[in-house]
ZAMARGU-4260 file (C-alpha; in steps of 0.2 Angstrom, whole numbers, plus 5000, padded with zeros to 4 digits):
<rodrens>
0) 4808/5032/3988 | 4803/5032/4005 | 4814/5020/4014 | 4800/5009/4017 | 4804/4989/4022
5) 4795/4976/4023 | 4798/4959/4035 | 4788/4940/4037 | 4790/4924/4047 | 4792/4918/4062
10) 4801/4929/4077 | 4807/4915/4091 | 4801/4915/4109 | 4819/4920/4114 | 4816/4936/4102
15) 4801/4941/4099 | 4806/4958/4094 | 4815/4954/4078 | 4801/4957/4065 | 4800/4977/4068
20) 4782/4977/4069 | 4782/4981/4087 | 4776/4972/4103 | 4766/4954/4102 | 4770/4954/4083
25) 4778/4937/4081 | 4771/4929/4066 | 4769/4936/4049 | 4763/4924/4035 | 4767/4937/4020
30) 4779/4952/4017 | 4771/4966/4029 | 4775/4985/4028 | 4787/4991/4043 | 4777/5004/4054
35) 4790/5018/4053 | 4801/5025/4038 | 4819/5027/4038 | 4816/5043/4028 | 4825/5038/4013
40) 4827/5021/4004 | 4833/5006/4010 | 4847/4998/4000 | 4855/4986/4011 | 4848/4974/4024
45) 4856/4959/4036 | 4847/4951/4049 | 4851/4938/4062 | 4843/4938/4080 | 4842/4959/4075
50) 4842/4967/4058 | 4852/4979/4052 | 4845/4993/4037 | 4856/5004/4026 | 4850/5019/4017
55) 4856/5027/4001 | 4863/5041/4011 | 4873/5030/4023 | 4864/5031/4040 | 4860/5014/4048
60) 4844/5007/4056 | 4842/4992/4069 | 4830/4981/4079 | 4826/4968/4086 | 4838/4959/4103
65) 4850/4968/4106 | 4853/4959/4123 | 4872/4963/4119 | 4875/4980/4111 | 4874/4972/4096
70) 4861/4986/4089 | 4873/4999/4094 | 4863/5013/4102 | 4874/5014/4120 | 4863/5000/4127
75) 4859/4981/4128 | 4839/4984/4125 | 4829/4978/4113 | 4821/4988/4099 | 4802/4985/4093
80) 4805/4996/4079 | 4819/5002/4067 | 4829/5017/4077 | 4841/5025/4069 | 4860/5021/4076
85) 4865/5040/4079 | 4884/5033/4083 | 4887/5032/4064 | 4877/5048/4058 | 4892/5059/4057
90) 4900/5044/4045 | 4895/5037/4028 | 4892/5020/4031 | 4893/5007/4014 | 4890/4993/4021
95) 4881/4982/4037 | 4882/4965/4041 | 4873/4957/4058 | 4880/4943/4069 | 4872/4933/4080
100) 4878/4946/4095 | 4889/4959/4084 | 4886/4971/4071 | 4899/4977/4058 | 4899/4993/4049
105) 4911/4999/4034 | 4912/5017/4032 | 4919/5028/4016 | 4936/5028/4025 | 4937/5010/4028
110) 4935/5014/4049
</rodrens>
């Protein structure tokens, strides 16, 4: 498949980013389409105040508030869309779980 993923509801005033549909999107009554592809398929998601999307090849996407590091791209801005967390690309990551200001990432040698 593609890797696309789909989100809906209600993104809060304090984060209004964390839907993925990019800016002023902040209420989605049925499951919407994402704008961009992670390029393969998505097998994995967890989602907070930002989300965190896993593909079968083990690269990680995120968006959504990242107001303290937590989507893991050197910085503490937020993401409209899902970018793709280049920290991890040289790992296989299995598994993602997002906290409210963390994210956690288990690669295939446990790091």
């Amino acid at each position: 498949g593609e890797g696309r993923l789909s989100s809906c509801g209600s993104a809060p005033s304090y984060c209004p980013v964390l839907l993925g549909h990019g800016e002023g999107v902040t209420q989605l009554n049925m499951p919407t389409r994402l704008p961009s592809t992670l390029g393969e398929r998505a097998v994995s998601v967890s989602a907070v105040y930002h989300s965190l999307a896993l593909t079968a090849g083990g690269a990680v996407w995120s968006w959504g508030g990242g107001a303290s590091g937590e989507l893991d791209h050197g910085d503490e801005q937020d993401q409209l869309l899902p970018k793709k967390v280049e920290a991890l690309a040289a790992q296989r990551v299995v598994a993602v779980f997002a906290a409210s200001s963390h994210s956690i990432a288990i690669t295939t040698d446990g790091a």
